[in-house]
C-alpha atoms as a printed R data frame, in Angstrom:
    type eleno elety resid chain resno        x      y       z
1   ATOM     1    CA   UNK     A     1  -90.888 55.153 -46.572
2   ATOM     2    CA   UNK     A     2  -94.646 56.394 -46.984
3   ATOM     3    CA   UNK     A     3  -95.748 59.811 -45.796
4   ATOM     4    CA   UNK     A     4  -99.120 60.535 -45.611
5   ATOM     5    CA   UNK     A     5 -100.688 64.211 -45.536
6   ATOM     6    CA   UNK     A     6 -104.132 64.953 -43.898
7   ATOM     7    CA   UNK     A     7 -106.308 67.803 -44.462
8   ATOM     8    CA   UNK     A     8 -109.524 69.282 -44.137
9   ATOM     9    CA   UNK     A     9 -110.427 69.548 -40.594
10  ATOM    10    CA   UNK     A    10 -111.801 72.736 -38.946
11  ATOM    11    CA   UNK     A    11 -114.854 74.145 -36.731
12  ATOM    12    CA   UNK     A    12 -118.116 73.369 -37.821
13  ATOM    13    CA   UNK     A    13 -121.529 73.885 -35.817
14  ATOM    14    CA   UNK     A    14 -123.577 70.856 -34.944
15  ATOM    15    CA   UNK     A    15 -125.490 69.695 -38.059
16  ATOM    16    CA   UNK     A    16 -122.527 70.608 -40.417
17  ATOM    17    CA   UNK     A    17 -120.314 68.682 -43.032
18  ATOM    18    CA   UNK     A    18 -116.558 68.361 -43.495
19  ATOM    19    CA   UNK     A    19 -114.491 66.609 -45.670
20  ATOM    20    CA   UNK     A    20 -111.292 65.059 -44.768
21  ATOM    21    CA   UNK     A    21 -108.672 64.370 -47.302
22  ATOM    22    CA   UNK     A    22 -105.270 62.265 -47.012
23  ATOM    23    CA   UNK     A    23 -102.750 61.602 -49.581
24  ATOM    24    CA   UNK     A    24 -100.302 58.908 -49.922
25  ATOM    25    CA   UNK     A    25  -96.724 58.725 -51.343
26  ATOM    26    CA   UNK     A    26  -93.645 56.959 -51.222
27  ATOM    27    CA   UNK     A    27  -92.894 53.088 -51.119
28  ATOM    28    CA   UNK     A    28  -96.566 52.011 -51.577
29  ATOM    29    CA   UNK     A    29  -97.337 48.279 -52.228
30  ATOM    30    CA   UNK     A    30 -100.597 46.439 -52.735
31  ATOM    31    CA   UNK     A    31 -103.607 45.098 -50.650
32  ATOM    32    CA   UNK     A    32 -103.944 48.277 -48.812
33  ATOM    33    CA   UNK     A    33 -106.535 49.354 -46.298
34  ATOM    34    CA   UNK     A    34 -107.243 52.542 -46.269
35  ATOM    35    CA   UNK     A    35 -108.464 54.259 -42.931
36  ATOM    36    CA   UNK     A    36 -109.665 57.206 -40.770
37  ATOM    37    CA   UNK     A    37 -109.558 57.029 -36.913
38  ATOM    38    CA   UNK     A    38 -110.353 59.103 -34.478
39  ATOM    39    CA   UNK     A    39 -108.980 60.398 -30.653
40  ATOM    40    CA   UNK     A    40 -109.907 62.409 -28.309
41  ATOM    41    CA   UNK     A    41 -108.264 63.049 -24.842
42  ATOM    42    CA   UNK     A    42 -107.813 59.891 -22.401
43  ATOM    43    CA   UNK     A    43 -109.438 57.529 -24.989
44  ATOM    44    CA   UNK     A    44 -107.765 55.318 -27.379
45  ATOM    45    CA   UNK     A    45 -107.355 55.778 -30.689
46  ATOM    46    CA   UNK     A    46 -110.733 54.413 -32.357
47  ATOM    47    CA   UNK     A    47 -111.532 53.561 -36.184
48  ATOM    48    CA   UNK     A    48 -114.508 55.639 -37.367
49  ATOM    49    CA   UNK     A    49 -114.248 53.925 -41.066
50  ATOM    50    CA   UNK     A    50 -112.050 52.032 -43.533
51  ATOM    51    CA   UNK     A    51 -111.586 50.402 -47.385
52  ATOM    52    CA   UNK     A    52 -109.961 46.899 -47.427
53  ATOM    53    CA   UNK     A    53 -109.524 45.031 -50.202
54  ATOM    54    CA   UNK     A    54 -112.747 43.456 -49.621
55  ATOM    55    CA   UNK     A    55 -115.548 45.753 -47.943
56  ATOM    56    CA   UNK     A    56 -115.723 49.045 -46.432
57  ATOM    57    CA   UNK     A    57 -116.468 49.435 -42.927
58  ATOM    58    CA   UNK     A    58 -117.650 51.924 -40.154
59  ATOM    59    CA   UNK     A    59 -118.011 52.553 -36.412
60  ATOM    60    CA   UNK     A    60 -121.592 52.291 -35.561
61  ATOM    61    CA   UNK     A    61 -121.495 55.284 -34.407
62  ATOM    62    CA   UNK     A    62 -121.151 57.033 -37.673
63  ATOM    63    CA   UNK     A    63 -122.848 54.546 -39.576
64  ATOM    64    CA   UNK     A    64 -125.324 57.029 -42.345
65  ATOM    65    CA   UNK     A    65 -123.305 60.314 -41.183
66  ATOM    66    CA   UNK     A    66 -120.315 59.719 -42.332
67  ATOM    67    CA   UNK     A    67 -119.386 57.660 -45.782
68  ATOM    68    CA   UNK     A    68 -115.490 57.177 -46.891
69  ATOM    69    CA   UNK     A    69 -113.979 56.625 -50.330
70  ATOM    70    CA   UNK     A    70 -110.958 56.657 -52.063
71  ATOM    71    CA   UNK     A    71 -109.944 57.982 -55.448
72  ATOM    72    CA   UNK     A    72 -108.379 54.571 -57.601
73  ATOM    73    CA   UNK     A    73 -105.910 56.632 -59.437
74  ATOM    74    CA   UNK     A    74 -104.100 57.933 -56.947
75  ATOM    75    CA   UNK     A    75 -103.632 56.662 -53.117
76  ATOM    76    CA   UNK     A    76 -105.884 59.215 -52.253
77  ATOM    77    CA   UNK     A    77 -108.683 58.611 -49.917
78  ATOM    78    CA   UNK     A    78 -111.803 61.127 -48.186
79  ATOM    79    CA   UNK     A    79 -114.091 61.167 -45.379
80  ATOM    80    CA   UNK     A    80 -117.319 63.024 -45.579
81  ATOM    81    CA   UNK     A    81 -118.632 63.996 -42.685
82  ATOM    82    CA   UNK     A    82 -122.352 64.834 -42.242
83  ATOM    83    CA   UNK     A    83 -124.790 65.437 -39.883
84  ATOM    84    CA   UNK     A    84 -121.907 66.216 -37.378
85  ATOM    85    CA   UNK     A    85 -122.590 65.798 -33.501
86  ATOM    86    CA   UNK     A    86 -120.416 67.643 -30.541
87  ATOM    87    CA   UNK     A    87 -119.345 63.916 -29.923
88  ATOM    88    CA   UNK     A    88 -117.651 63.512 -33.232
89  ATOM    89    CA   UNK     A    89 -114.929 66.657 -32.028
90  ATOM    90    CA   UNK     A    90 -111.834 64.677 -31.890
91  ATOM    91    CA   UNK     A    91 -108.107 64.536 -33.874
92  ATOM    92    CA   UNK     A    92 -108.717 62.578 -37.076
93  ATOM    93    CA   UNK     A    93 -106.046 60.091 -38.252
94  ATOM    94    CA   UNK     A    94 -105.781 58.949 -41.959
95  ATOM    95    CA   UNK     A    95 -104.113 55.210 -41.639
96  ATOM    96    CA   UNK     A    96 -102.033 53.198 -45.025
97  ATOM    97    CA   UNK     A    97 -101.456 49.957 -44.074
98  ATOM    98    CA   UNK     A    98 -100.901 46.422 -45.657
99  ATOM    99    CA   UNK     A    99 -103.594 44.143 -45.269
100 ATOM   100    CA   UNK     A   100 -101.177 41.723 -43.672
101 ATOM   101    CA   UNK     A   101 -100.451 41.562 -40.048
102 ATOM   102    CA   UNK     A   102  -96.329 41.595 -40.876
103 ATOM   103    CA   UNK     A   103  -96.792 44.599 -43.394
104 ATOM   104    CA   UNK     A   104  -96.652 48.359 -42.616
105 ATOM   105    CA   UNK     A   105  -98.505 50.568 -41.241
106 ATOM   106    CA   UNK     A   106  -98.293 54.200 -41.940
107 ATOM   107    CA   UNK     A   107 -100.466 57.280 -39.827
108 ATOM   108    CA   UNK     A   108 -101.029 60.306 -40.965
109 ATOM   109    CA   UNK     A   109 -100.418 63.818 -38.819
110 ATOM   110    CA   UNK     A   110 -103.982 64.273 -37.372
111 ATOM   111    CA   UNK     A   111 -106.463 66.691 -38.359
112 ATOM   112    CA   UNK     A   112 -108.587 68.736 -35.607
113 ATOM   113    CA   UNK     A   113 -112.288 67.915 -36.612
114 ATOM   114    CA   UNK     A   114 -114.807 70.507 -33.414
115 ATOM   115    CA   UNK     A   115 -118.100 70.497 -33.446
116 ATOM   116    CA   UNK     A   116 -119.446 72.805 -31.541
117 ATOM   117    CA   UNK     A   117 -122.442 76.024 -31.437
């Protein structure tokens, strides 16, 4: 089993920076992609950015705000937030899974990310 344990969220005013940390451990294998989603009430659960094996990716709408990473030693990864909008207020998810449709897929407990004046 794989747990995975967020932190870093909080209440920041429109302009502000966060960073968002999760941390792996357990039964980890290889080819991982590691992720951050987001939620917010009555929408589904959307992916704001993630590291495969191959490229990084983010949502549009973070694209130049927001840049993720992960630290290679340990199955640690980050999310740093800038420039942050009212929109981006939402439950942040860190995500482990196997990049293999028949592999796992772990979530971490969600981190409340506000933006607000």
């Amino acid at each position: 089993q794989v747990q995975l344990v967020e932190s870093g969220g909080g209440l920041v005013q429109p302009g502000g920076s966060l960073r968002l940390s999760c941390t792996a451990s357990g039964s980890i294998g290889s080819f991982n992609v590691f992720g951050w989603y987001r939620q917010v009430p009555g929408k589904q659960r959307e992916l704001v950015a993630n590291i495969t094996p191959q490229r990084t990716n983010y949502a549009d709408s973070v694209k130049g705000r927001f840049t993720i990473s992960r630290d290679g030693a340990t199955y640690t990864w980050f999310l740093q937030m800038n420039a942050l909008e009212p929109e981006d207020t939402a439950v942040y998810y860190c995500n482990l899974r196997q990049h293999d449709p028949f592999g796992y897929n772990f979530w971490g407990q969600g981190t409340r990310v506000t933006v607000s004046t």
